[in-house]
N, C-alpha and C positions, 0 to 999 in steps of 0.2 A: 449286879453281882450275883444275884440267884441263878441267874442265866448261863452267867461263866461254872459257878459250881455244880450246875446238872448237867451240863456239857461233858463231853466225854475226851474231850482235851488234856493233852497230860502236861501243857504248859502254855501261859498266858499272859502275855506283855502287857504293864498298865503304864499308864499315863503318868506323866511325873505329879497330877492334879490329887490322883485315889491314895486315902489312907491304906498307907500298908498292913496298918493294925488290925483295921476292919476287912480288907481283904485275908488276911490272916487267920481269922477269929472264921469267916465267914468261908473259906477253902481249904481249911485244915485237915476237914475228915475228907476231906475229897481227892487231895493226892495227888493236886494241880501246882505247880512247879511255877511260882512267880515269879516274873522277869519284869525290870524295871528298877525304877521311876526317880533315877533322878534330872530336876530342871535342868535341860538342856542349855537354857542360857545363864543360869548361873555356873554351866561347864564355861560356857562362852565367857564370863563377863567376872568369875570369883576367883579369888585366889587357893592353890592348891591346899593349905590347910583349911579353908571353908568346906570345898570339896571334900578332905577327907571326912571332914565331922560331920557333912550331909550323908555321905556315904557308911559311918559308922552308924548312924541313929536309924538308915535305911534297914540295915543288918539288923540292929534292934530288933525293929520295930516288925520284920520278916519272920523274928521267930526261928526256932531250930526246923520249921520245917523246910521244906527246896527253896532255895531264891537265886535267882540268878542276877549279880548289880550289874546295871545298864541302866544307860538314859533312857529317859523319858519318851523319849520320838526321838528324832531325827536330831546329829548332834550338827552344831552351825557351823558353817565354814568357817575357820581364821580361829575356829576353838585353840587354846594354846596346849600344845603338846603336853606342858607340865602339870595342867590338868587333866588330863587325859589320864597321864602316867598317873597320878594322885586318886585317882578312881579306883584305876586297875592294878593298884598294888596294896586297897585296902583289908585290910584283915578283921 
């Protein structure tokens, strides 16, 4: 994480695995734009209200600085749309 915040990157995808808090806490003064991290296969395998609450606590836990929600990696094939939609229409 040290690495990412002396970086001179002005934005940086994590894993759905890294706390967002501590990425948070740890890229705040840096002015690094997080992107990420929700489980791709719980896009795959949850239902759209799980999604939303994974994706509200993401927001949380992001903080008022930049976040951009996005999965985690790579989303799986056969993911179901209404998840998808359930992500992208989280507030």
């Amino acid at each position: 994480m040290k690495l990412v915040a002396n970086s001179k990157v002005d934005a940086f995808s994590f894993d759905h695995s890294v706390d967002l808090e501590y990425a948070n806490t740890t890229l705040l003064n840096k002015k690094i734009t997080m992107i990420g991290n929700i489980n791709p296969i719980d896009l795959l395998e949850g239902k759209p209200i799980d999604i939303r609450r994974m994706c509200k606590e993401a927001i949380a836990k992001a903080g008022s600085t930049g976040f951009i929600l996005a999965a985690g990696c790579d989303i799986p094939n056969g993911t179901p749309l209404e998840n998808l939609q359930a992500m992208l229409k989280t507030e």
